[in-house]
RONUZA-10444 format. One record per residue (C-alpha): residue number from 1; residue in one letter; x, y, z. Coordinates in steps of 0.02 Angstrom, whole numbers, plus 50000, padded with zeros to 5 digits. Layout:
N
<node><num>NUM</num><residu>A</residu><u>X</u><v>Y</v><w>Z</w></node>
...
//
This chain:
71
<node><num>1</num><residu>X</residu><u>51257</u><v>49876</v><w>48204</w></node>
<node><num>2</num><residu>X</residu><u>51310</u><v>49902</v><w>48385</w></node>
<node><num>3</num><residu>X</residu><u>51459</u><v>49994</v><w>48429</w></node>
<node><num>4</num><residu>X</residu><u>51566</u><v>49989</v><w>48558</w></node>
<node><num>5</num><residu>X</residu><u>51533</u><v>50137</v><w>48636</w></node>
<node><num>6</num><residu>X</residu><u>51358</u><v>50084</v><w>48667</w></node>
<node><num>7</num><residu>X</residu><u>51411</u><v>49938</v><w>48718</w></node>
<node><num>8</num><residu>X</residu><u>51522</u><v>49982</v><w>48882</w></node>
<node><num>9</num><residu>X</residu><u>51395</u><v>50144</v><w>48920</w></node>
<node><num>10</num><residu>X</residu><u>51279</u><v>49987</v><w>48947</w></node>
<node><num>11</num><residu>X</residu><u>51382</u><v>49885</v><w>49041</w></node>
<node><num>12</num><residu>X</residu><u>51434</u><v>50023</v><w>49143</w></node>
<node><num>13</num><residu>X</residu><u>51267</u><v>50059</v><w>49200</w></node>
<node><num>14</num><residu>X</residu><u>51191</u><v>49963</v><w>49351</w></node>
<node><num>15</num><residu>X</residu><u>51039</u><v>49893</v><w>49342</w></node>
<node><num>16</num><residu>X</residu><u>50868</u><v>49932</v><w>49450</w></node>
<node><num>17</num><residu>X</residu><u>50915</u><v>49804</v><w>49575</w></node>
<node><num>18</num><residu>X</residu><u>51103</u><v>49860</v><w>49602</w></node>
<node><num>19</num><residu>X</residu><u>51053</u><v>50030</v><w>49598</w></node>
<node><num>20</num><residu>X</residu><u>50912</u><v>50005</v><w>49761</w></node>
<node><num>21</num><residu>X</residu><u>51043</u><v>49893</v><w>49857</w></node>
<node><num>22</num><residu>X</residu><u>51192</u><v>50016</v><w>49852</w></node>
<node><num>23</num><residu>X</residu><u>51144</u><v>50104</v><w>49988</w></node>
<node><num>24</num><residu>X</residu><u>51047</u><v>50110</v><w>50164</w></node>
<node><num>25</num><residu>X</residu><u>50879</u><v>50168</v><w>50157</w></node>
<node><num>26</num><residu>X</residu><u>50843</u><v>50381</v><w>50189</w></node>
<node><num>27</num><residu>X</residu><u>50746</u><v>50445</v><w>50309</w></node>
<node><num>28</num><residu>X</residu><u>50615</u><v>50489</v><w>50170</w></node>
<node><num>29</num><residu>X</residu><u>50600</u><v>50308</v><w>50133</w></node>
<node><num>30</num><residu>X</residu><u>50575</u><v>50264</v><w>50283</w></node>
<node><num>31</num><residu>X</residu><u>50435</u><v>50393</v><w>50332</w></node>
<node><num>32</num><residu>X</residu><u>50368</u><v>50312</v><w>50181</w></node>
<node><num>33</num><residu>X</residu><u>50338</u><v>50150</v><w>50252</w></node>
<node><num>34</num><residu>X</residu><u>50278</u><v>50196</v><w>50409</w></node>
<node><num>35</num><residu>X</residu><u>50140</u><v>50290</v><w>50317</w></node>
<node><num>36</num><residu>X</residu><u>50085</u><v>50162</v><w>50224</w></node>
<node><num>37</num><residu>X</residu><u>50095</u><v>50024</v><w>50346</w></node>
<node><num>38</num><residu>X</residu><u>50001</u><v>50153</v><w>50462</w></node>
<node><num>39</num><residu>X</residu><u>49859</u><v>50195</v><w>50337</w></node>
<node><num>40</num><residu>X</residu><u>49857</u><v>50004</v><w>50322</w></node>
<node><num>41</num><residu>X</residu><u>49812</u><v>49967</v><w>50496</w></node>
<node><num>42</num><residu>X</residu><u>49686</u><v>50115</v><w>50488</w></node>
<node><num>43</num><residu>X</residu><u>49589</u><v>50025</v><w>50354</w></node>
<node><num>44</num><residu>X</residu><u>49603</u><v>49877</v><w>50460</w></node>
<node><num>45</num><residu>X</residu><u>49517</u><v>49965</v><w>50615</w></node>
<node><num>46</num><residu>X</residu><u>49409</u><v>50059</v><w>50492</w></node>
<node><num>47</num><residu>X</residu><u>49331</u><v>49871</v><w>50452</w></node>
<node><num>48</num><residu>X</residu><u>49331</u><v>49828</v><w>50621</w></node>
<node><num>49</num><residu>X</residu><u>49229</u><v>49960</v><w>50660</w></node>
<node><num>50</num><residu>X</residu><u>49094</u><v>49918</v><w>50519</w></node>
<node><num>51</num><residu>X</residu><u>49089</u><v>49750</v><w>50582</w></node>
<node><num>52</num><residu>X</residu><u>49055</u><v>49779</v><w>50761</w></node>
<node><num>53</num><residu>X</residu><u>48927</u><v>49948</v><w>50711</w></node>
<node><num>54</num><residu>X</residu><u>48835</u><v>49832</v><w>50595</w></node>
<node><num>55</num><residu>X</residu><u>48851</u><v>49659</v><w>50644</w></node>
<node><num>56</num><residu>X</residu><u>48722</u><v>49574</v><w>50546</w></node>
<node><num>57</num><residu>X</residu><u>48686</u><v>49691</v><w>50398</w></node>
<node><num>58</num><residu>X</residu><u>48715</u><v>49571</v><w>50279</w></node>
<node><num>59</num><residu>X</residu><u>48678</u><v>49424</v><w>50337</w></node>
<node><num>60</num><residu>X</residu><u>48518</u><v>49441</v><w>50414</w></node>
<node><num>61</num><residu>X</residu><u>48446</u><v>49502</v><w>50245</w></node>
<node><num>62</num><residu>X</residu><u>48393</u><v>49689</v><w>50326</w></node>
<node><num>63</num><residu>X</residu><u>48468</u><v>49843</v><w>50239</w></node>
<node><num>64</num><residu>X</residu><u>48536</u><v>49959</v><w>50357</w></node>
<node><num>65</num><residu>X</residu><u>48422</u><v>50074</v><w>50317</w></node>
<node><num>66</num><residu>X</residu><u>48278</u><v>49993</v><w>50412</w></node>
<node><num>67</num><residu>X</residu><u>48366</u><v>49999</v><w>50573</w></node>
<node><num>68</num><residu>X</residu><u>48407</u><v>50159</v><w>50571</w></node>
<node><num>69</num><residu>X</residu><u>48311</u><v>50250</v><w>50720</w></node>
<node><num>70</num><residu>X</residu><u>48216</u><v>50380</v><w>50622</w></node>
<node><num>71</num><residu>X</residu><u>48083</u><v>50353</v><w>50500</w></node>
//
């Protein structure tokens, strides 16, 4: 059985959605984002980097290990 107590305490709630649009975004949030959109680009360049260090490491069949300089 439901009562209705329970009943308008739910109602009276708002839900996830309602509750992240009611306001502007905080400073924290935004520091947030830029982090992660900066760590993104990071692990962008971090690929970039592979690629263009070890250009044909994979495809050529040659671990990396056999080009190294020393022996």
């Amino acid at each position: 059985m439901t009562t209705d107590a329970s009943i308008t305490d739910a109602s009276a709630r708002p839900s996830p959605q309602e509750f992240i649009d009611r306001g502007p975004m905080s400073r924290r949030q935004w520091l947030i984002v830029i982090l992660g959109l900066l760590m993104m680009v990071a692990e962008g360049l971090d690929a970039v980097v592979a690629a263009f260090v070890y250009p044909g490491s994979r495809s050529s069949g040659v671990s990396v290990t056999a080009r190294s300089p020393r022996r």
